[in-house]
N, C-alpha and C positions, 0 to 999 in steps of 0.2 A: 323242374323244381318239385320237390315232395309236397305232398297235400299237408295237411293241416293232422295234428297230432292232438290228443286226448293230454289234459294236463295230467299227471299223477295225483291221487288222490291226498299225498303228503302234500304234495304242491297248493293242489286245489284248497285246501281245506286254513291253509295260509293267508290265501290273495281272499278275503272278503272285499265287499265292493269296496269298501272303505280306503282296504289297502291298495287296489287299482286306482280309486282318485287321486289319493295322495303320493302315488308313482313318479318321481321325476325324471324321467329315462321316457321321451318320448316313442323315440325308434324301440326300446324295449316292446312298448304297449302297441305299437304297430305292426312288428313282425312276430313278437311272441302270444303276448297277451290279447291277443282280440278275440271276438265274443263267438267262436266256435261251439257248435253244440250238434248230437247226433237227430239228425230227422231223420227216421226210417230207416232205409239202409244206406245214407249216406249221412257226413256232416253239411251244415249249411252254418252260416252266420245267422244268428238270431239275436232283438232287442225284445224286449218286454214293456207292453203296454196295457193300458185299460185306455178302451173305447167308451164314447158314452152313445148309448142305444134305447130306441124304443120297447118296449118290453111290455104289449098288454096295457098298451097306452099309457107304460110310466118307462118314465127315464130312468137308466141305470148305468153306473160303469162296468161292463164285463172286459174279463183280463182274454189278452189277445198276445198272439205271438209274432213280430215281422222277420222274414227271413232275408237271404239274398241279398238281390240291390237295393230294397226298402231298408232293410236290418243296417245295411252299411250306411246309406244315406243319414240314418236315425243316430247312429253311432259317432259317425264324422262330423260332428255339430255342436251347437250350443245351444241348442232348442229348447225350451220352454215348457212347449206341448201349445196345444189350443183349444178350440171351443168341443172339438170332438176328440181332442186325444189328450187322455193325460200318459206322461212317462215314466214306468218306474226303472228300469234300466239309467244308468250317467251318460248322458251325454259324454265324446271325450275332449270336446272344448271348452265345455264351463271351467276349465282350471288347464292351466298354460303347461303344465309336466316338465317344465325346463328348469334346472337349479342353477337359479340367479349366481350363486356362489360359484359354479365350474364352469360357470362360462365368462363372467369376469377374471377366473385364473387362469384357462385357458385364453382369455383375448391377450393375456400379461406377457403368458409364454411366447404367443405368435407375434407381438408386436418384436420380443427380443431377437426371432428369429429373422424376422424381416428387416432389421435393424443391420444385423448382421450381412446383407446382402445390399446394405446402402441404403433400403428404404425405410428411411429413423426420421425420428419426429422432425428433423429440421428442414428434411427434403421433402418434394413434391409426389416423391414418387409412394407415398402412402395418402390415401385420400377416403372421404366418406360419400355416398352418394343414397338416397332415399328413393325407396319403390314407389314408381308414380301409379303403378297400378298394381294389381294382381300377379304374385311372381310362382309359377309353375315350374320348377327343378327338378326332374328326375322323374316327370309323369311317366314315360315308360318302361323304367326298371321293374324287373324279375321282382312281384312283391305275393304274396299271396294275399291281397285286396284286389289286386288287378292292376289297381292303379298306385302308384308313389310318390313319394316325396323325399326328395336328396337330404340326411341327416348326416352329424357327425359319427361315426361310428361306436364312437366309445360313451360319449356325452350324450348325444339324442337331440340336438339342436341345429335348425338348417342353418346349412352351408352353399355357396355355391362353387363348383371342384374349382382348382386352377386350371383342371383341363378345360373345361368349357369355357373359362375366360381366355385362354392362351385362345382356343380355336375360331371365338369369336372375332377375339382380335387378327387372328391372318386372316379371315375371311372379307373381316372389314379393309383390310390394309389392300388385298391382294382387287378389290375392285376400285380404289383408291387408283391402284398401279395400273391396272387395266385401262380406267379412264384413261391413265398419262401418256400409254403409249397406245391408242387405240383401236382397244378387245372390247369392244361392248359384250355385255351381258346379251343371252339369247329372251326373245318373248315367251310366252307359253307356249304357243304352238308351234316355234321353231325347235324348242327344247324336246317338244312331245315328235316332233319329227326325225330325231337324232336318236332321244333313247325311250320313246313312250313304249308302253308293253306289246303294242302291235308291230315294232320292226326288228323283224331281223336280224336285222344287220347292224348293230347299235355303233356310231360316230360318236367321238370326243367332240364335245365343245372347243370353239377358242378358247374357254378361259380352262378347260381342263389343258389344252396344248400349251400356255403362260405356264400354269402352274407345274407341269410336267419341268419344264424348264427351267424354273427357278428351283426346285430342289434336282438336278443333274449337278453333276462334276464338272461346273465350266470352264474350272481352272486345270483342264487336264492335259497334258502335252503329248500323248496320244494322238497320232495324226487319223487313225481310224478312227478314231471316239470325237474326235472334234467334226469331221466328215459327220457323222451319224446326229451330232448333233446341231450342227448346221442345216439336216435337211428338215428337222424338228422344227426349226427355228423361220424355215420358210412355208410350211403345213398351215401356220395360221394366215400368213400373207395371203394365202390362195383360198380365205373363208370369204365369202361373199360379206357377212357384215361389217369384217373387218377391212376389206375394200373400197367401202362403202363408207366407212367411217374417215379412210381418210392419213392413218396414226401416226406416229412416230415408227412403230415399230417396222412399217413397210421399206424403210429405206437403209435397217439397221443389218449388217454384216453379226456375225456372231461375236468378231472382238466386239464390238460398238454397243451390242446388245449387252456383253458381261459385267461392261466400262461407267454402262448407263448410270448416274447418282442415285436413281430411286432402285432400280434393281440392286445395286449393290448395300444400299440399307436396308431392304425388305430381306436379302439373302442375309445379312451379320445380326438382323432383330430373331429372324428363328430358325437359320440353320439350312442346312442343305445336306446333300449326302453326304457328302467328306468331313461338315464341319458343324457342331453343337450351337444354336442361336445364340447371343448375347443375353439374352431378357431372358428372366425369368419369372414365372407367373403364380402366385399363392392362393390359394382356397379364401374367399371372400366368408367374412362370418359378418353374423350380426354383432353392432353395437352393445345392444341390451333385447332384452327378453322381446322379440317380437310378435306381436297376434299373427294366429293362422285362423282361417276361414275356409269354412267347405267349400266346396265349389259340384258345379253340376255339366256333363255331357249329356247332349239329349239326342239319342241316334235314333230321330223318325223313321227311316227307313230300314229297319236291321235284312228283311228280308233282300230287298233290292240289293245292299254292300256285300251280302253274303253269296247270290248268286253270281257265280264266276263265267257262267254263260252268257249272262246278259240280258235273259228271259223274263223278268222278273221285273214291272216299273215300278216308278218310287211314287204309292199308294198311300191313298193317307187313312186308309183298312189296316196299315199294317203296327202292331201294338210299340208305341215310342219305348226306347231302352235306356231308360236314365243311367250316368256313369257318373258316382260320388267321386270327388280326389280333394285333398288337401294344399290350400295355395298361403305363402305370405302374404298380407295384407299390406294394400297401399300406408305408405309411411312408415316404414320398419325402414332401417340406417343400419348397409352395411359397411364396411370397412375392407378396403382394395387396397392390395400392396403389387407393385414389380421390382423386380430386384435385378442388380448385374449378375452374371452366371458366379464371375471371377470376383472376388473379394478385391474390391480398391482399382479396379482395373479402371483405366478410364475409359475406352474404348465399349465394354461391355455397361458402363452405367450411361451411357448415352444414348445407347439400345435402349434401355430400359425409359429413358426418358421419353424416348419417341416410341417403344408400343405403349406407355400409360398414357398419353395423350391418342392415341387411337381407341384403346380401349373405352376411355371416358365417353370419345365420341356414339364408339358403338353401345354401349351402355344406354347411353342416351336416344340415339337415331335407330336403333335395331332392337335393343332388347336381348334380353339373354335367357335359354328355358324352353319353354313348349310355350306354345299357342299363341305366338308374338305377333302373326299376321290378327288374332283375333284382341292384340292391344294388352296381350300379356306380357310382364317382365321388364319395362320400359323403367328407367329412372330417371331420378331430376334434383332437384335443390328442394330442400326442409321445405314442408309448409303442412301445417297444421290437418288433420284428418278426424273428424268425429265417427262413433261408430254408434248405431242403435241396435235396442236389444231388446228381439218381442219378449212381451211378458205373459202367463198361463193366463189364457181365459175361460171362465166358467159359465153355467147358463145354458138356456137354450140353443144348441146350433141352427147355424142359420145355411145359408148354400152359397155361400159368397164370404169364409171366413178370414181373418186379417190376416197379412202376411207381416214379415219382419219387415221392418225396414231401416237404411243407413244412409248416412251421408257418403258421398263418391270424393273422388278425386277430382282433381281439375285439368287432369291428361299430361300429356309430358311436356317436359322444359325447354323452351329452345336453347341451341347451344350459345356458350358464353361466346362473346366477341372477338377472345383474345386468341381464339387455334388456330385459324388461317396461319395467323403469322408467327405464333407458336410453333405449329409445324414447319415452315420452312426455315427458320433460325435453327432447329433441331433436326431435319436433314442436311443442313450445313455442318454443324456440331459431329456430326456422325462422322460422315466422311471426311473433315480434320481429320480425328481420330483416329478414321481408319486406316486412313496415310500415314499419319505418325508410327501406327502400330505397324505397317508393311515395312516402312523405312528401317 
């Protein structure tokens, strides 16, 4: 990606702060407009402050410049300032940058679009679900912040793609399937023993050899190609967990394997090589204007992660590397639609019923985003979320100055009662269906 560019001076002389406040194009103010400026012979990110400092035994504000990870930190906020820093730079949180107005006309358009695929206000297959925590989208996208946040492209308001809920949901589906015929999941260290950076020789997982399988041609009359995929079909038999486990899948012939009821919904909800899934999955938007909140990485050891040798322990000499990024805040409501691929088909909106009841789950019990082992991206049902907002203080600083502070969440929801049996009414439902539509 290209470095950071000098605004024109026609340009510049436009954008007064005032006009960047008042910006409603968030991803504009992210990718274009952020606070680049030339330090020596390079550019850095820089905010503008005044410190208050000893001076001759009198107190004074002198103006200070922060660059880099501070600059950004300072930038990505809503901050106030405190007892030793006041801000004249904007914070770019004190004001939401989102226009209320195109994004209630945009929610208009998508609900008609999703309508049109079957998931319309009468059906289930369009739902709402609220962040029970911190939602992280698109942290590692190509940003030049370093770090990112998944926006609408045109609008500037987060979104979460359909790709990342379509994938969540085969992920979720496909251990689901595993369990039924069973593939367990490896532990860490059996995992780090197959493909960690020190072997060789790197092995497929069982659940790589599953998944390999369900997206093949199994419906191919190919007497070489069924051979080859029959011996696919015995590779995980011969895993020691999978042994171990006991499964179904141990005693299945390749027809019996194809014929299975959950393979053959798992293959019609997303497809295979020869054939496009049933369901189709839409970019999740917000309800209404959602809070974003900075968030922070603190990588104590930079030294240690850097050396590739191994030389190097993890020292508590060595200087912490804070990493700014932008999250949704718990209790923002977005809005989830699946759709049939085929307009009106039956067969295809059955699909959709059974991956929107996976996906809710996964939604719920997984999370969706970055850093979900660390309680990121988790959702759940409404419930009320206060936020606090430190205010500038003035005066003597002291060595112990206040921090903001907020009210949390209450963590995530447990699933409603009614999927067990949701689910299996709706793997019945399918395979109707799918017979109907073979017949």
């Amino acid at each position: 990606m290209a470095g950071p560019r000098p605004i024109p001076k026609d340009t510049a002389a436009v954008l007064t702060p005032k006009a960047l406040a008042d910006c409603l194009n968030l991803g504009l103010l992210l990718d274009r407009l952020n606070p680049w400026e030339p330090m020596g012979s390079k550019w850095d990110l820089a905010f503008h402050v005044e410190e208050r400092k000893k001076v001759q035994e009198q107190w004074q504000w002198l103006p200070a410049t922060r660059s880099s990870g501070e600059a950004k930190g300072l930038w990505l906020s809503d901050q106030q300032g405190d007892r030793r820093t006041r801000l004249l730079d904007e914070p770019l949180l004190r004001q939401s940058h989102v226009d209320t107005a195109l994004l209630n006309a945009h929610r208009v358009r998508w609900e008609r679009l999703v309508a049109h695929y079957g998931a319309d206000e009468e059906s289930d297959l369009r739902f709402d679900l609220w962040t029970d925590a911190r939602l992280a989208i698109g942290l590692g996208s190509d940003s030049v912040l370093e770090t990112a946040i998944t926006l609408h492209r045109i609008y500037g308001f987060p979104i979460i793609p359909g790709s990342a809920l379509k994938g969540l949901t085969r992920i979720w589906a496909l251990l689901e399937l595993a369990a039924t015929l069973g593939v367990p999941a490896l532990n860490y260290e059996e995992f780090l023993a197959r493909k960690g950076p020190q072997v060789q020789n790197k092995r497929q997982t069982p659940l790589n050899l599953l998944e390999g399988l369900l997206e093949a041609d199994l419906d191919t009359e190919d007497e070489k190609k069924q051979g080859a995929l029959q011996k696919a079909l015995d590779k995980p038999k011969d895993e020691e967990p999978v042994k171990d486990a006991g499964g179904a899948i141990l005693n299945m012939n390749l027809t019996q394997f194809r014929e299975h009821q959950d393979v053959r919904v798992f293959r019609a909800v997303f497809g295979y090589l020869s054939r496009t899934g049933g369901a189709v999955f839409f970019d999740a938007i917000p309800v209404e204007v959602p809070r974003l909140v900075a968030d922070v990485m603190n990588v104590h050891y930079p030294d240690y992660y850097r050396d590739e040798k191994g030389e190097t322990p993890p020292a508590d000499d060595q200087n912490p590397n804070p990493v700014s990024f932008l999250t949704v805040a718990e209790g923002a409501a977005f809005r989830f639609a699946v759709g049939g691929r085929r307009q009106n088909n039956t067969s295809d909106l059955a699909c959709a019923q059974m991956a929107r009841i996976w996906l809710e789950q996964a939604l719920r019990e997984a999370g969706v985003g970055a850093k979900t082992v660390a309680g990121y991206g988790y959702f759940g049902d409404y419930h009320p979320v206060e936020f606090g907002q430190a205010e500038p203080e003035t005066g003597i600083p002291d060595e112990s100055p206040d921090k903001p502070k907020g009210v949390q969440g209450e963590g995530p929801r447990p699933l409603s009662k009614k999927h067990e049996q949701e689910i299996k009414s709706l793997t019945d439902e399918v395979m109707r269906r799918l017979y109907e539509n073979d017949a």
